[in-house]
VOGU-3710 file (C-alpha; in Angstrom, 3 decimals, decimal comma):
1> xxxxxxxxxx> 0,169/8,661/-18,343  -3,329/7,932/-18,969  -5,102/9,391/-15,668  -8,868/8,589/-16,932  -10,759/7,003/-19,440  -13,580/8,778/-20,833  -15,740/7,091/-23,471  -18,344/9,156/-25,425  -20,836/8,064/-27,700  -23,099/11,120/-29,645
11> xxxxxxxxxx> -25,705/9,423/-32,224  -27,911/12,160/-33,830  -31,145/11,348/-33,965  -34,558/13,438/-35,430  -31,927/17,062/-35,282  -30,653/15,868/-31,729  -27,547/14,476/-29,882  -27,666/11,994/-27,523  -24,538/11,406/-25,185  -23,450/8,116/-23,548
21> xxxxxxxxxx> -20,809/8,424/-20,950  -20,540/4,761/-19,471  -19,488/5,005/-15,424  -16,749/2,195/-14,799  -17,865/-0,256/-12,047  -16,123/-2,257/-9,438  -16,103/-6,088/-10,100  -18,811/-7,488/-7,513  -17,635/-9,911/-5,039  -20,173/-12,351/-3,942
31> xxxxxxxxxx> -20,662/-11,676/-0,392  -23,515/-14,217/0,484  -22,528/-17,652/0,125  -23,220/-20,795/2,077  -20,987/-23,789/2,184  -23,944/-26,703/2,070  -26,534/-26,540/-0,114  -29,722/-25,897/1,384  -28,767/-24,129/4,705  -29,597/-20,367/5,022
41> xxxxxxxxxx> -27,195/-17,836/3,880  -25,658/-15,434/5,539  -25,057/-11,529/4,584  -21,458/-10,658/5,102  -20,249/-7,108/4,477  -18,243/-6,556/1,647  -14,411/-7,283/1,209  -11,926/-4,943/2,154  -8,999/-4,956/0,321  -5,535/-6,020/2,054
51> xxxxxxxxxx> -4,197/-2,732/0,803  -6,677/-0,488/2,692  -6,207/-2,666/5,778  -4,616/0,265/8,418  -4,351/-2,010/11,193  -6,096/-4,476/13,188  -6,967/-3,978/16,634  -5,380/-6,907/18,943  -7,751/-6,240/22,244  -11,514/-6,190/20,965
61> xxxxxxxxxx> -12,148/-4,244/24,146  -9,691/-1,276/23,257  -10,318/-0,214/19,616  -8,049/1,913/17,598  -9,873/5,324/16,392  -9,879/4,843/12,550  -9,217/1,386/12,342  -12,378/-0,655/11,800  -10,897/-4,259/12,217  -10,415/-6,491/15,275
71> xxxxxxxxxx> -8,532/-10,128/15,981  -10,313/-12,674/17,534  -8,785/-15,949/18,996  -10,721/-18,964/18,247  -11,053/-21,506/21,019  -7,468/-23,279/20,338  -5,975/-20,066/20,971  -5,328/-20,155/25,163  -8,517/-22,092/25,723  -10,759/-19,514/25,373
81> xxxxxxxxxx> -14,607/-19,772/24,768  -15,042/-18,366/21,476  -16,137/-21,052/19,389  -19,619/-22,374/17,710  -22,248/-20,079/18,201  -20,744/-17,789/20,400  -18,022/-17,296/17,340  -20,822/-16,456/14,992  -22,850/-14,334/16,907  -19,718/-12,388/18,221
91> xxxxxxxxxx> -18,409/-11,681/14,337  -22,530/-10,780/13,914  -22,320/-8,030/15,997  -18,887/-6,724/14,997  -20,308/-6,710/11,542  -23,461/-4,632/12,596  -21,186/-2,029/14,084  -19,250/-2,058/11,004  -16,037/-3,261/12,459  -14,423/-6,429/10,741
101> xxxxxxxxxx> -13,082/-9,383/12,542  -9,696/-11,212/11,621  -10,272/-14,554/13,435  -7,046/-16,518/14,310  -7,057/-20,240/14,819  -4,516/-21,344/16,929  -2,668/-24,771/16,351  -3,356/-26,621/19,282  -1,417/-29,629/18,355  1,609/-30,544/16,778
111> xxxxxxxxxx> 0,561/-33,457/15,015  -2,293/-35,139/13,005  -5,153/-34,100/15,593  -4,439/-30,309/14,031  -6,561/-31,727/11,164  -9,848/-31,921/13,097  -12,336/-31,004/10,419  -14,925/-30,102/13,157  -12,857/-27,459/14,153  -11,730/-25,983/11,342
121> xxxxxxxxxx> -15,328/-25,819/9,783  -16,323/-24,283/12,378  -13,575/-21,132/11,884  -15,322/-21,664/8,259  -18,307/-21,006/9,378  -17,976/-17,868/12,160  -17,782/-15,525/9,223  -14,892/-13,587/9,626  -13,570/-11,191/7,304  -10,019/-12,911/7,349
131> xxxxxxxxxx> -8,671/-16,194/8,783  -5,485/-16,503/10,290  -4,104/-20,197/10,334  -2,076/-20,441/12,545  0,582/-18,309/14,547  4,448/-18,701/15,454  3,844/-22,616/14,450  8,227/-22,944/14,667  8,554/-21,734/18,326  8,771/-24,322/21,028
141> xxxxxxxxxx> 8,279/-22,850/24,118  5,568/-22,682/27,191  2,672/-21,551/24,934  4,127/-22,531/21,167  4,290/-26,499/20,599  6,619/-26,667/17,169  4,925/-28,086/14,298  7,078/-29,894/11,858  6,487/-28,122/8,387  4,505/-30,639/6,404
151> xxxxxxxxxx> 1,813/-31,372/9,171  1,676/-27,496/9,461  1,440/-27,212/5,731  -1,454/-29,860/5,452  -3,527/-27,816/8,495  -3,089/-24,674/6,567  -4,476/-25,917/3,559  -7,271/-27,315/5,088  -7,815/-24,661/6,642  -7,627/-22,243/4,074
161> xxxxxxxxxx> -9,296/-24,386/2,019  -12,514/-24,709/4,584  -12,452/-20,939/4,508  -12,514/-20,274/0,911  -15,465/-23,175/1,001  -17,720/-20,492/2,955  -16,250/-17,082/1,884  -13,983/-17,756/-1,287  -13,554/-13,833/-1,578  -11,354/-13,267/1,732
171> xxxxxxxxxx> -7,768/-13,237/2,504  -6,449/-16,138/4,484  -3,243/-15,095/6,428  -0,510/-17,217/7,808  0,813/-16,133/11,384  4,691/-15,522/12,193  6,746/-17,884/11,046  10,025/-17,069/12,277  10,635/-18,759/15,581  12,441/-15,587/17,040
181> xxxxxxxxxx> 9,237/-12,804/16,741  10,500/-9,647/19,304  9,230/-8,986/22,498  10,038/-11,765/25,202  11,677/-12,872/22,056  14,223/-10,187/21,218  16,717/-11,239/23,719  17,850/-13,905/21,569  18,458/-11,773/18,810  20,648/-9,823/19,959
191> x> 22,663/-12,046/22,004
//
């Protein structure tokens, strides 16, 4: 097995060698990108690769040691405030801590209105490292709704798609599928 590549030029020249070893670099990512032309753009830290993801830390307010990554819910997920600039200015200072964000969007429908292009631009937009869209969109229950696959497919496309539009160089996740997911959930499985 080939472990390394070396590559060695020697040219003499006037009783002399001189010795080229290239150093192999990483493909760059683009990491500054804006999704309409003429509006500022933003610095975002570089991509981590899935593979060196440890972990991601569910409760921003209890980090894991070692694992640099947090989730954040986006507005649809339990009403909650993070949305607009509060979104971007949260993921901001993550960033300048260096701890990534994994920002989940929550279906909040179950129908066409999950296609709301103002909201899902502005998931685009808050600069996260990764996008979740969506989570456990089979389960009907008090805080799932069940959406029927094609209007779920449709939403994740456009949201993925809005992502990509801002940062096309992160991962775009989907959230469980399976409409039996452990915890309050396990019961069922078993029974």
């Amino acid at each position: 097995m080939l472990a390394a590549f070396s590559y060695r030029m020697v040219t003499a020249q006037q009783g002399s060698a001189i010795i080229s070893t290239p150093t192999p670099s990483a493909p760059t990512i683009p990491t500054n990108t804006s999704a309409v032309a003429g509006t500022p753009k933003a610095a975002y830290p570089p991509v981590v690769a899935p593979s060196a993801v440890h972990g991601i830390a569910a409760d921003p307010g209890y980090p894991f040691e070692g694992i640099p990554w947090v989730r954040l819910g986006y507005g649809t997920c339990f009403d909650n405030a993070m949305k607009g600039e509060l979104l971007k200015t949260t993921i901001a200072q993550y960033h300048s801590q260096g701890v990534r964000v994994m920002l989940s969007l929550c279906q909040w429908a179950n129908d066409a209105r999950l296609f709301d292009k103002n909201i899902i631009n502005d998931v685009a937009q808050g600069g996260a490292d990764a996008v979740q869209c969506g989570n456990e969109e089979m389960k009907i229950g008090k805080y799932n709704l069940g959406v029927p696959p094609a209007i779920f497919a449709k939403f994740y496309d456009l949201c993925q798609q809005a992502a990509h539009a801002v940062r096309p160089e992160i991962p775009i996740i989907i959230g469980a599928n399976d409409p039996q997911v452990g915890g309050v959930d396990y019961q069922p499985l078993v029974a």
